[in-house]
One Martini backbone bead per residue (centre of mass of N, CA, C, O) as a GRO file, in nm:
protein
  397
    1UNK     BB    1   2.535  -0.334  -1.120
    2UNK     BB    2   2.341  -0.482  -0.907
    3UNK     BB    3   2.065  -0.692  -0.750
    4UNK     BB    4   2.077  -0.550  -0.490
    5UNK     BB    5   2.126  -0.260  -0.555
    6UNK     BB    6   1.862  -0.267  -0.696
    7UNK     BB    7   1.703  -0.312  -0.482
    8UNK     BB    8   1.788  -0.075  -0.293
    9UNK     BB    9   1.631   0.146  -0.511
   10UNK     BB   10   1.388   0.054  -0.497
   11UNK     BB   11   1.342   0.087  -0.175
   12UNK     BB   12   1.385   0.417  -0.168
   13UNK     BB   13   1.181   0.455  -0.389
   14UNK     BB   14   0.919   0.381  -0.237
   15UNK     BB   15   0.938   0.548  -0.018
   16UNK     BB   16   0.898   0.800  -0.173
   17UNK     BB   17   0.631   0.748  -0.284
   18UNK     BB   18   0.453   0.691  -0.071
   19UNK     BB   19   0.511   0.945   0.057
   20UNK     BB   20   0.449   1.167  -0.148
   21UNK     BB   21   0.173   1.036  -0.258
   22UNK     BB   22   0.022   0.874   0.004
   23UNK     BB   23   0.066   0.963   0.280
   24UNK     BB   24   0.024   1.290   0.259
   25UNK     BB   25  -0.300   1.265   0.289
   26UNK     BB   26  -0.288   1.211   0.622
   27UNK     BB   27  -0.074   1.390   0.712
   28UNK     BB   28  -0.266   1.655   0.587
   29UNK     BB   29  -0.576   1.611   0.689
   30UNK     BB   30  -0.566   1.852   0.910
   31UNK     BB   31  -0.449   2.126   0.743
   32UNK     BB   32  -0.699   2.123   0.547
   33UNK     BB   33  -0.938   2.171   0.780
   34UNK     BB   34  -0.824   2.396   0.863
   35UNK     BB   35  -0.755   2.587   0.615
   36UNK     BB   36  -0.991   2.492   0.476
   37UNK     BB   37  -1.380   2.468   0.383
   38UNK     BB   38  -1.395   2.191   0.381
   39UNK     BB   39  -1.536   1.877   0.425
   40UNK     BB   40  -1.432   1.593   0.527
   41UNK     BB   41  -1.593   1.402   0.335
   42UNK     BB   42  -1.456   1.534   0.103
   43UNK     BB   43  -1.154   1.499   0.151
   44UNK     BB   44  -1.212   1.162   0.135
   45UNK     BB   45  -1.327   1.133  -0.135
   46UNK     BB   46  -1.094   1.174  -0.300
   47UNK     BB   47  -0.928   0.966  -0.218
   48UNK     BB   48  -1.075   0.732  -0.308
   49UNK     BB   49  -1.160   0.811  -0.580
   50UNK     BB   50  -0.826   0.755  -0.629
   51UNK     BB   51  -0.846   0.424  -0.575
   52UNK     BB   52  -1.027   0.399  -0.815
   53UNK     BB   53  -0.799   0.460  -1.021
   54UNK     BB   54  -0.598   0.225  -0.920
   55UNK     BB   55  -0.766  -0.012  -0.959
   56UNK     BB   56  -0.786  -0.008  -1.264
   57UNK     BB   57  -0.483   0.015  -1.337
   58UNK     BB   58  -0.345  -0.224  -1.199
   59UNK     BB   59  -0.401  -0.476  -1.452
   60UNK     BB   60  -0.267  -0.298  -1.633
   61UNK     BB   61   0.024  -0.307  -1.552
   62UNK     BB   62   0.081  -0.588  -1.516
   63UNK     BB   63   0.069  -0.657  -1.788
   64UNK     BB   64   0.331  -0.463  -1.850
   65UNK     BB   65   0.496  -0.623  -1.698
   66UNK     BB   66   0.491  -0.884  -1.854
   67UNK     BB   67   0.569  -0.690  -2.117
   68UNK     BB   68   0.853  -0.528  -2.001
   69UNK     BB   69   0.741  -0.224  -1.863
   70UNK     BB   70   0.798  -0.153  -1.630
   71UNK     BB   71   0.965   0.068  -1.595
   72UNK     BB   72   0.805   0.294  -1.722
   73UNK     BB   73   0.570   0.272  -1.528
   74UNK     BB   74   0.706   0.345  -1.266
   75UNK     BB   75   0.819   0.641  -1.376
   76UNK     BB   76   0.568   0.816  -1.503
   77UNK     BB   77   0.375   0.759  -1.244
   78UNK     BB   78   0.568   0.943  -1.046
   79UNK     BB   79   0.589   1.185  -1.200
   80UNK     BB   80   0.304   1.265  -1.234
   81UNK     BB   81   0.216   1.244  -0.960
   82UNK     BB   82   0.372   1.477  -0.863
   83UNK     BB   83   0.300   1.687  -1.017
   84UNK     BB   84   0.001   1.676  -0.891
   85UNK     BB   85   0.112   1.764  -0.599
   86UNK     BB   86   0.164   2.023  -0.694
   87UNK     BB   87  -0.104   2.108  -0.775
   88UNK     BB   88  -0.284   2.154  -0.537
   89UNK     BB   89  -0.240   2.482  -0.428
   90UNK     BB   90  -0.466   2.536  -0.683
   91UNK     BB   91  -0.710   2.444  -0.565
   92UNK     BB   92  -1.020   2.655  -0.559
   93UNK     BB   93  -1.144   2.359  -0.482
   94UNK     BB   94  -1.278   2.014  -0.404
   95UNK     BB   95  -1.309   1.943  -0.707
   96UNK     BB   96  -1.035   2.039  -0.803
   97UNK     BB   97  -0.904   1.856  -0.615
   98UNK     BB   98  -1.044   1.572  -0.696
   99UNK     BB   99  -0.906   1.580  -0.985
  100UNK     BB  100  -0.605   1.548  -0.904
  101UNK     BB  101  -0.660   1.238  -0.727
  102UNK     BB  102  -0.749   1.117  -0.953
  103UNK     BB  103  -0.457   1.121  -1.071
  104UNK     BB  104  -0.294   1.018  -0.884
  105UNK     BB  105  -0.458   0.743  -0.845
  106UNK     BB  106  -0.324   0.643  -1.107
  107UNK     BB  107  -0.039   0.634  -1.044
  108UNK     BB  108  -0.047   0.462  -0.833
  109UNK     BB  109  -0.139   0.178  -0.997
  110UNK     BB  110   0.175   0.208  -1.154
  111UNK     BB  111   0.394   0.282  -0.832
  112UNK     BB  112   0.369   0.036  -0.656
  113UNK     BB  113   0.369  -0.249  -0.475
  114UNK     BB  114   0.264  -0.443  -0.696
  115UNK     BB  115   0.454  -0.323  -0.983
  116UNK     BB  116   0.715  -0.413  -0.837
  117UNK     BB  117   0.652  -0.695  -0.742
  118UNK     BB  118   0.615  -0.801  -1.043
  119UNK     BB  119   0.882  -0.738  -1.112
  120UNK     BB  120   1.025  -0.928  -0.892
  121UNK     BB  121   0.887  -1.170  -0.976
  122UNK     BB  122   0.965  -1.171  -1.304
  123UNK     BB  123   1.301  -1.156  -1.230
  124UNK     BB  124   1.401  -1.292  -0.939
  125UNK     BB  125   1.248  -1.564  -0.861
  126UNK     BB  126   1.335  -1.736  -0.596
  127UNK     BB  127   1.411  -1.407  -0.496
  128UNK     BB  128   1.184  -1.266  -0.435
  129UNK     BB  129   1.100  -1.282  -0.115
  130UNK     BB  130   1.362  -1.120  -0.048
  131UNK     BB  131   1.355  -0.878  -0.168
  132UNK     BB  132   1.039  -0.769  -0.070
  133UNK     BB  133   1.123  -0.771   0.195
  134UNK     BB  134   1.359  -0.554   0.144
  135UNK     BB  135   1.181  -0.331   0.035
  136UNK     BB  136   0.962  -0.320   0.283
  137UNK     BB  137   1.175  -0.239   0.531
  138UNK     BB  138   1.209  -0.005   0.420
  139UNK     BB  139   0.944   0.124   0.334
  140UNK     BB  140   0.827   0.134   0.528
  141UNK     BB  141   0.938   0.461   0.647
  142UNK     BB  142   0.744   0.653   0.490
  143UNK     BB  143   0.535   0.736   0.755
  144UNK     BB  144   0.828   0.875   0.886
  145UNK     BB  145   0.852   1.073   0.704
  146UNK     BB  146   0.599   1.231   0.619
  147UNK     BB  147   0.465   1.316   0.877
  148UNK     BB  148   0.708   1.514   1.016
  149UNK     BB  149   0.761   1.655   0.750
  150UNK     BB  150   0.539   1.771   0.665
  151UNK     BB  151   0.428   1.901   0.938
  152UNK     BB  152   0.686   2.060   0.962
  153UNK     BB  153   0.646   2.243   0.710
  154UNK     BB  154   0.350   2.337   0.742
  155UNK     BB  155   0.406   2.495   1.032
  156UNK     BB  156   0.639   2.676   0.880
  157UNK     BB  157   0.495   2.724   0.550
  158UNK     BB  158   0.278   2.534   0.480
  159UNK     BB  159   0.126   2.311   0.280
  160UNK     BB  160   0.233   2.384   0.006
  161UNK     BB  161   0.545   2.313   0.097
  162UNK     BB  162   0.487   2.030   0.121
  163UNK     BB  163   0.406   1.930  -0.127
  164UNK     BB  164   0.650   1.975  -0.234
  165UNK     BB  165   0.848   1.885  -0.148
  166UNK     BB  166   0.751   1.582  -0.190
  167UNK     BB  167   0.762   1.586  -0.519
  168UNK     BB  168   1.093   1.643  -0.499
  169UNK     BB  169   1.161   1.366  -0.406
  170UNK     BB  170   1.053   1.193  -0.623
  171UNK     BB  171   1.173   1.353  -0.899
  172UNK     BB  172   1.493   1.367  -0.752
  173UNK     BB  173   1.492   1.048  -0.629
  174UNK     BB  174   1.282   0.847  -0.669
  175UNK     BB  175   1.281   0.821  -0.999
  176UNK     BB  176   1.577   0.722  -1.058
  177UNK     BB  177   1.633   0.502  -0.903
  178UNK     BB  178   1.380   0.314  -1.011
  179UNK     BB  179   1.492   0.305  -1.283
  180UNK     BB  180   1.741   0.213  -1.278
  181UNK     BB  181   1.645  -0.085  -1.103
  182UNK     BB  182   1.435  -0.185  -1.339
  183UNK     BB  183   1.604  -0.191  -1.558
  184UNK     BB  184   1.808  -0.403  -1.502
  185UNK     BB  185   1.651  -0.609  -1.397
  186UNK     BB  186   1.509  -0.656  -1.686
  187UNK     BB  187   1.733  -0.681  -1.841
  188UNK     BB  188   1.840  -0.962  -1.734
  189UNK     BB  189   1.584  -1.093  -1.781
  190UNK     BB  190   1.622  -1.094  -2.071
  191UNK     BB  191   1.894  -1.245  -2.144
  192UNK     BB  192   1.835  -1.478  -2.008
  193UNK     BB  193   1.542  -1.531  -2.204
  194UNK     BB  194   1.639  -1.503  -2.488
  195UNK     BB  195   1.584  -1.845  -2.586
  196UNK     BB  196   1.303  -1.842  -2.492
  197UNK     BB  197   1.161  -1.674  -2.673
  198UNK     BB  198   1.220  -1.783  -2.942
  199UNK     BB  199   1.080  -2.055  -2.887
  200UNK     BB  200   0.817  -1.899  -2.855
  201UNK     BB  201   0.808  -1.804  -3.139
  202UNK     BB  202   0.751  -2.083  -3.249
  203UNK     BB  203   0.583  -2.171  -3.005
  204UNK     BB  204   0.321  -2.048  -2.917
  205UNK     BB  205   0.108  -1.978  -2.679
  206UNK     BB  206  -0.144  -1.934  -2.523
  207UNK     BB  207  -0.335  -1.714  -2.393
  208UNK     BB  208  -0.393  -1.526  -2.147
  209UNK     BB  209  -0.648  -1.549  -1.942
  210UNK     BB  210  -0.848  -1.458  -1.645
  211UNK     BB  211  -1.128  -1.606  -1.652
  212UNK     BB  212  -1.008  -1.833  -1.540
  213UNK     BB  213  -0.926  -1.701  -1.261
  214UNK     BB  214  -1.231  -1.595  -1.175
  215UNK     BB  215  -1.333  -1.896  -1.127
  216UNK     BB  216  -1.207  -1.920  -0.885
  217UNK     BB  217  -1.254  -1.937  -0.511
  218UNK     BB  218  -0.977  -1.882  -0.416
  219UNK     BB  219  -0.966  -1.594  -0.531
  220UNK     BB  220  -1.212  -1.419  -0.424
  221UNK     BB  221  -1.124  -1.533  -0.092
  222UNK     BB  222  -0.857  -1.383  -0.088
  223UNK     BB  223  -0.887  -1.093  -0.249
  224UNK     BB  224  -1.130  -1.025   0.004
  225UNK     BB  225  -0.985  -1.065   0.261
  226UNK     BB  226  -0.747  -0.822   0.188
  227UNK     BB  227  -0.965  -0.604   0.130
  228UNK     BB  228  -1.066  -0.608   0.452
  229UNK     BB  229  -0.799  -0.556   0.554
  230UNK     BB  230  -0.780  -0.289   0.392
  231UNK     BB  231  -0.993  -0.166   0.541
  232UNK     BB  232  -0.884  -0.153   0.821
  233UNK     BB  233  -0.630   0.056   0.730
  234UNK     BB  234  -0.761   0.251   0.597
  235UNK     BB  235  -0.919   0.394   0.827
  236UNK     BB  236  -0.683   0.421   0.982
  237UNK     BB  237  -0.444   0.576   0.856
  238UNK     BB  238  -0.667   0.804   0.729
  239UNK     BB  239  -0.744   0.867   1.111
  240UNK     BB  240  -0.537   0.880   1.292
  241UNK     BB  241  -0.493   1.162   1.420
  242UNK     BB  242  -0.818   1.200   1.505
  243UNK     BB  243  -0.821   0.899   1.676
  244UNK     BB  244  -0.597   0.989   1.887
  245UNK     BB  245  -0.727   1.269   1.994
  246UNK     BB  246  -0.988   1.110   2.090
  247UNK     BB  247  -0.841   0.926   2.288
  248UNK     BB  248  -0.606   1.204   2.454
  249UNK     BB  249  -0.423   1.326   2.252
  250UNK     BB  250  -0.148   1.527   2.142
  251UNK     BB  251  -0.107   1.602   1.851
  252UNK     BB  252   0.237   1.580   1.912
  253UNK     BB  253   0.195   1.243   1.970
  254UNK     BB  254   0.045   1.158   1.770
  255UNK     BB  255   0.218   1.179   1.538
  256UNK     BB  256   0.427   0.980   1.712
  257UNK     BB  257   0.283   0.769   1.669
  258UNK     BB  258   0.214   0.742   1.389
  259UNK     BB  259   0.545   0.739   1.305
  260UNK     BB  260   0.573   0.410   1.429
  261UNK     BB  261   0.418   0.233   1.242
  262UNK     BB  262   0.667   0.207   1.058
  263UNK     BB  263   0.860   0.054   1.257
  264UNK     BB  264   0.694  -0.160   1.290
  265UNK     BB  265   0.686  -0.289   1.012
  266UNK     BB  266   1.001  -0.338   1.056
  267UNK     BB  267   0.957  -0.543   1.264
  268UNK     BB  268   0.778  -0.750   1.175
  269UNK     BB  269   0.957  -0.830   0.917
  270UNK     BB  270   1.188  -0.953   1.118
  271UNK     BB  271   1.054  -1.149   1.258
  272UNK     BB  272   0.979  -1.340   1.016
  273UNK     BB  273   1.209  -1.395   0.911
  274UNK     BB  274   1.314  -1.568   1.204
  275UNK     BB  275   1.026  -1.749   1.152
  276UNK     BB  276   0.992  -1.883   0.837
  277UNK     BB  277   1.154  -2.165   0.926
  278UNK     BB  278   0.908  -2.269   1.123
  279UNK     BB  279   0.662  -2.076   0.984
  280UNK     BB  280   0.422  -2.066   0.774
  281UNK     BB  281   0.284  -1.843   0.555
  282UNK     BB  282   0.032  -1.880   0.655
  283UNK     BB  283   0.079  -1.883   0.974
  284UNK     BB  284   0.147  -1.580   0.952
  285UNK     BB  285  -0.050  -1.480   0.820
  286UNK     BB  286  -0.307  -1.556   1.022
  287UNK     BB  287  -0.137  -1.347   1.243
  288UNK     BB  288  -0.239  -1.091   1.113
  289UNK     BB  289  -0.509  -1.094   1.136
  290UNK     BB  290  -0.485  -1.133   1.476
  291UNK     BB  291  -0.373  -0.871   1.502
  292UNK     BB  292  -0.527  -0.683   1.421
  293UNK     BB  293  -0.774  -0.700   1.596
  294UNK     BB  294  -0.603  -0.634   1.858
  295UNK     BB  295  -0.505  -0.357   1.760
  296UNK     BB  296  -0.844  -0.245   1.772
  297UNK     BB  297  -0.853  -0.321   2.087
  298UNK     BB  298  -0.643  -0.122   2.200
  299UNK     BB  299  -0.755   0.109   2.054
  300UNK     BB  300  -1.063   0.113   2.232
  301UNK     BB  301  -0.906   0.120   2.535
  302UNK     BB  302  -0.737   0.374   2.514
  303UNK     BB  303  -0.950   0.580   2.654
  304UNK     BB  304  -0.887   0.457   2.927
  305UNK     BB  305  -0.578   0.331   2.877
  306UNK     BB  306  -0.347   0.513   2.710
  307UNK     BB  307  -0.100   0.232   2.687
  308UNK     BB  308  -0.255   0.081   2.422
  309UNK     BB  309  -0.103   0.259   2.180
  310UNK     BB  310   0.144   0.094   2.198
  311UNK     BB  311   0.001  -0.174   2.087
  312UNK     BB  312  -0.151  -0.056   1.853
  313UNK     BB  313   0.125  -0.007   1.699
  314UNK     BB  314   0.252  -0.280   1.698
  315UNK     BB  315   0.004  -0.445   1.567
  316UNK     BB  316  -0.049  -0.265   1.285
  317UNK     BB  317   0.226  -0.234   1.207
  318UNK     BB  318   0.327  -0.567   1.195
  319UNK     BB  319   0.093  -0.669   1.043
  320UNK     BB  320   0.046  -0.445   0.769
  321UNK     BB  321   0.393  -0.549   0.708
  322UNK     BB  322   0.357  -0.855   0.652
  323UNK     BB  323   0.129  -0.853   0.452
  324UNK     BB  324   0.280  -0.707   0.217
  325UNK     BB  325   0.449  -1.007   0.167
  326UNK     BB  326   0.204  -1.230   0.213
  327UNK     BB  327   0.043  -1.130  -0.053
  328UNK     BB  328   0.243  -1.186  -0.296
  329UNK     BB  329   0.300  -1.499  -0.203
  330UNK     BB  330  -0.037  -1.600  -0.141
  331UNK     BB  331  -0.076  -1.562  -0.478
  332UNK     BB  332   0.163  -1.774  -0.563
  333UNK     BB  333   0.072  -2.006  -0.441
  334UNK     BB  334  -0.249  -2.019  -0.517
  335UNK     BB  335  -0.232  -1.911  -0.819
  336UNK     BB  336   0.062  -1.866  -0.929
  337UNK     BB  337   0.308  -1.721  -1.187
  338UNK     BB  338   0.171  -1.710  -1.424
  339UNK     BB  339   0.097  -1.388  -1.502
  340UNK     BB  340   0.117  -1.239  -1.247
  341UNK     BB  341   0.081  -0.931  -1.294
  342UNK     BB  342  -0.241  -0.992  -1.376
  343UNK     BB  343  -0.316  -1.150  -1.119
  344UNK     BB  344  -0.221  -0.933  -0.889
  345UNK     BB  345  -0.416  -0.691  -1.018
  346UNK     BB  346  -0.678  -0.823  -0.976
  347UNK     BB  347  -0.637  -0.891  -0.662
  348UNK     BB  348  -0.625  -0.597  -0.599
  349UNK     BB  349  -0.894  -0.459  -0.679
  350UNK     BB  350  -1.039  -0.499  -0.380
  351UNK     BB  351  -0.831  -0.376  -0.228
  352UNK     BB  352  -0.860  -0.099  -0.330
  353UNK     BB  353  -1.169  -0.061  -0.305
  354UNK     BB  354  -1.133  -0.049   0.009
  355UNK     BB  355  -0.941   0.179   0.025
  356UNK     BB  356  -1.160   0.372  -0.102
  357UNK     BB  357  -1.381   0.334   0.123
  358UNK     BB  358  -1.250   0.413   0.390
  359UNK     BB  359  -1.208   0.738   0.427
  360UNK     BB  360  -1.519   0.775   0.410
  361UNK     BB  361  -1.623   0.521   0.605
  362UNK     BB  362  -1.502   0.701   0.837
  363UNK     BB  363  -1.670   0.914   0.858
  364UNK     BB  364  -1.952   0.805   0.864
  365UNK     BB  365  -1.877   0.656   1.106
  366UNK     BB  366  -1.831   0.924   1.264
  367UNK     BB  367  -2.101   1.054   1.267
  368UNK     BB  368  -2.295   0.792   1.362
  369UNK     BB  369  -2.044   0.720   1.634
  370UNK     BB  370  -1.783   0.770   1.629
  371UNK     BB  371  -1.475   0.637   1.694
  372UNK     BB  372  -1.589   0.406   1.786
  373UNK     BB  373  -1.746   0.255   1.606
  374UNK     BB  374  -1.514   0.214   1.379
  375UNK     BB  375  -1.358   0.068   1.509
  376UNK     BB  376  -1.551  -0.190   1.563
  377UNK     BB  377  -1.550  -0.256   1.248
  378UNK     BB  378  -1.232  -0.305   1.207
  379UNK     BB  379  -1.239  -0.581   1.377
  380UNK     BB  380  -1.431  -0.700   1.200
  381UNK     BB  381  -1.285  -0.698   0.941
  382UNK     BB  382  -1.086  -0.886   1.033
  383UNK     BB  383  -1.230  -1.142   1.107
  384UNK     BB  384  -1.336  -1.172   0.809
  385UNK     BB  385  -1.090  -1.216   0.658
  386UNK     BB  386  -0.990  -1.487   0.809
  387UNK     BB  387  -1.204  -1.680   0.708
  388UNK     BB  388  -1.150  -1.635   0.422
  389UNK     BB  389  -0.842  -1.700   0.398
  390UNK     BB  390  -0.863  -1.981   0.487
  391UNK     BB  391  -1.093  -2.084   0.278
  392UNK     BB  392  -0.871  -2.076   0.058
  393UNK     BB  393  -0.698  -2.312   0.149
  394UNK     BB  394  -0.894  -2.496   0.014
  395UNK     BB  395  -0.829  -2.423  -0.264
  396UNK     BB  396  -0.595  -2.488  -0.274
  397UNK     BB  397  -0.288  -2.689  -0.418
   0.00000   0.00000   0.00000
């Protein structure tokens, strides 16, 4: 195997875990509405939940990862989390639902983006943004498989069909392809600095503090910055296809907007691509934050204009397809490489929670105000998000 074919291993593996573990939550839960009797606020409980035992999960994984276990890391919890979305269709109460999202979202914080990525940046160095790219590029296509598949699959054999579906893909698919190019991976970079081991073994370093990190305001104002737009897609991503049939979507017009965001975000990602030696990786996250909250204000007004909604799936998805690989750049960049994985994993931490009280504060916003207030917040939340984001680079070095 080669760096490349790993790398595209991997990105083929997340795609899968995406899909199977995280979008498949969205894409099912006009499902779960119609067939259980739980309301809404309570079925997007659970999925906060997860996201809050992702964030606790997040900075044990870096340090592990850190520690050369990312291998382990990314395949166990991957292969649980499937487990867990196959019991799904035995909980026979909303509180048994949310103790199995509980269980995913552990694994969640073990097998996306975050420990992917510390991986690729402790093993590819200077190549890693590039890897991460292409990663990212192959994996938007995630909720492009979920939407279409799992409601494919609901319609013709019910809800628990698909849940099955997603969980067997991760398993005998998407979970060999990740271990297999993580081993490898790691084996490299254990390899290349097998020299520098020993002389650390003789002269050891300081332990890595993190509240060494925790000091920085350039931390928390970065931190706060990408968890405030992590919640403004939140709420989107999380409400897609409510939020599009109150526009006056047909559910099946709905389903194929949700299923273009993936598509939208390679997009993003090859437009930077193609900009990225012209405009500073700043300048890029800046346009990120200014698309999203463009794209909130197209799905605003898309209830008068109804062709506004291709506005809106262009700049949200390409928009938060950017974001995925300028946030551990410029955590890289204003933070340092050093101990990445756990600083990674810190930073992850406000982002995730942000991602948890999403589904939830949709709903509340929703009962509140109906889906225009909702809308109304998440744009306000990219702006806020970027006043944050400008400030922290005035500390960065």
């Amino acid at each position: 195997m080669t760096a490349r074919r790993a790398i595209i291993f991997l990105a083929i593996g997340e795609t899968i875990y995406w899909a199977g573990l995280y979008y498949i939550f969205a894409a099912l839960l006009v499902q779960w509405e119609t067939a259980e009797p739980w309301p809404k606020t309570s079925i997007t409980a659970a999925f906060t939940g997860a996201i809050l035992m992702a964030a606790v999960i997040a900075p044990i994984a870096g340090r592990l990862v850190d520690s050369g276990r990312g291998p382990h890391v990314l395949t166990f919890a991957a292969l649980t989390g499937a487990v867990l979305v196959a019991l799904l269709p035995f909980a026979n109460s909303v509180w048994v639902f949310g103790v199995i999202w509980l269980g995913v979202g552990a694994c969640l914080g073990g097998c996306l983006y975050e420990t992917c990525f510390s991986l690729i940046t402790r093993t590819r160095g200077d190549s890693a943004r590039r890897d991460i790219t292409l990663v990212t590029l192959i994996a938007g296509l995630a909720g492009t498989l979920s939407f279409p598949l799992s409601n494919t699959i609901a319609d013709a054999y019910g809800w628990h069909a698909a849940t099955w579906t997603m969980a067997g893909l991760v398993v005998f698919v998407g979970v060999p392809m990740v271990w297999t190019a993580s081993r490898f991976l790691e084996g490299e970079y254990q390899k290349q600095h097998a020299a520098t081991a020993v002389d650390d073994t003789a002269a050891p370093k300081p332990a890595f503090k993190l509240r060494s990190i925790l000091r920085k305001p350039a931390f928390w104002l970065l931190a706060i910055g990408f968890a405030i737009l992590g919640g403004n897609h939140g709420v989107i991503i999380n409400h897609i296809l409510p939020i599009l049939t109150d526009r006056g979507l047909s559910s099946d017009a709905a389903v194929i907007a949700a299923s273009m965001i993936g598509p939208m975000q390679v997009a993003g990602r090859l437009a930077m691509m193609a900009a990225e030696r012209r405009v500073s990786s700043h300048g890029i996250t800046t346009a990120c934050f200014i698309g999203v909250a463009c794209a909130g204000t197209a799905l605003f007004f898309s209830k008068f204009t109804p062709g506004l909604v291709v506005l809106f799936v262009i700049l949200q998805g390409s928009g938060h397809g950017v974001t995925s690989i300028m946030r551990p750049v410029t955590t890289k960049e204003v933070l340092g490489t050093q101990n990445f994985g756990a600083i990674s994993g810190a930073v992850a931490v406000p982002y995730l929670l942000a991602w948890a009280a999403a589904p939830v504060a949709g709903s509340l916003l929703w009962e509140a105000g109906g889906y225009d207030l909702a809308i109304m917040v998440v744009i306000g939340l990219a702006v806020v998000g970027l006043v944050l984001y400008r400030a922290a680079l005035r500390y960065a070095p």
